[in-house]
N, C-alpha and C positions, 0 to 999 in steps of 0.2 A: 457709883459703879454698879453696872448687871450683872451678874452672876447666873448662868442657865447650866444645870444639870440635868442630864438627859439617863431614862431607866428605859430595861425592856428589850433589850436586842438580846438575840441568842441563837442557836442553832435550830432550827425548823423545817421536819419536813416538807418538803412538796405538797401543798391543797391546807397546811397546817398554818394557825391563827399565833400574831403577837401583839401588842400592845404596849406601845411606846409612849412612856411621858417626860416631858421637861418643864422644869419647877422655876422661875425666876427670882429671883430673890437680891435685896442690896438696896440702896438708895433710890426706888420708884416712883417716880411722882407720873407718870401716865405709860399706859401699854396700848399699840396699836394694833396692825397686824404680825399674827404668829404664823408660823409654819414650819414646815420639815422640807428638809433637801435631802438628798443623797447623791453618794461618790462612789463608782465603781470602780474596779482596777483599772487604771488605762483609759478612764471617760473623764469628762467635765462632771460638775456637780450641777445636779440637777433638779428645777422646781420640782415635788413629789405635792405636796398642798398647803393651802394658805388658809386663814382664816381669817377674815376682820374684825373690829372691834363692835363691829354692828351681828356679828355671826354670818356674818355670808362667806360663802368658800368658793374654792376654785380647784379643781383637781386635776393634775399630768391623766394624757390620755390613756397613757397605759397602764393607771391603777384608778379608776374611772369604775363604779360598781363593786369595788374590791375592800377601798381604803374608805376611812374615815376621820375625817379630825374633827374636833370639837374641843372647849377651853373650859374653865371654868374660873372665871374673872375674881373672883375671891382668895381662890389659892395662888392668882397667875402661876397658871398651868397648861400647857396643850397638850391633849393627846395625840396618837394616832393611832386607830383600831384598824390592822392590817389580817384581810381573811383572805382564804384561797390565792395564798402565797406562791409563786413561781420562782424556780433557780436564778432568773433572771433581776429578780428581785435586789438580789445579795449586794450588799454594798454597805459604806457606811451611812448611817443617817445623820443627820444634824439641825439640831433646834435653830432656828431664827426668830428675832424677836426685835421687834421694832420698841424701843423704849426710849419716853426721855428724848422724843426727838433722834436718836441714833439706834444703827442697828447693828445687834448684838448676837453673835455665833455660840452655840455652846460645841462641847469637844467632841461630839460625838457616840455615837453607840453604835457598834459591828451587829448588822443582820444577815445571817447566813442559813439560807434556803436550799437543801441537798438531803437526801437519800441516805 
């Protein structure tokens, strides 16, 4: 069984920087693609970035120059370095994690972008 916990969400101004990580842990015997989603109130969740096992990403248009993910395969860990934050931003995040042939959700962490 995977186990993803996710750190890092909080309240942040407008133009202001976070840093989101989720940790994998449990019975792993391979990890593929990671990423981050998010759920706004009232929206679907939504691809935010991916990373492969090989390091290639793929980022949502509209944090495209802004976001950043990156892993480090020793700790199975992903980040995401989120700068020049927008209210629009605000939602929940959520770790995905390809492990083990199945994929695996972590519970989330609240990012909230205001003034």
């Amino acid at each position: 069984q995977v186990r993803l916990v996710e750190s890092g969400g909080d309240l942040v101004q407008p133009g202001g920087s976070l840093r989101l990580s989720c940790a994998a842990s449990g019975s792993i015997f391979s990890i593929y693609a990671m990423g981050w989603y998010r759920q706004a109130p009232g929206k679907q969740r939504e691809l935010v970035a991916i990373i492969t096992s090989g390091g290639s990403t793929n980022y949502a248009d509209s944090v495209k120059g802004r976001f950043t993910i990156s892993r480090d395969n020793a700790k199975n860990t992903v980040y995401l370095q989120m700068n020049s934050l927008k209210p629009e931003y605000t939602a929940i995040y959520y770790c995905h994690v390809e492990a083990n042939d199945s994929g695996n959700w972590g519970p989330g962490t609240q990012v909230t972008v205001s003034a």
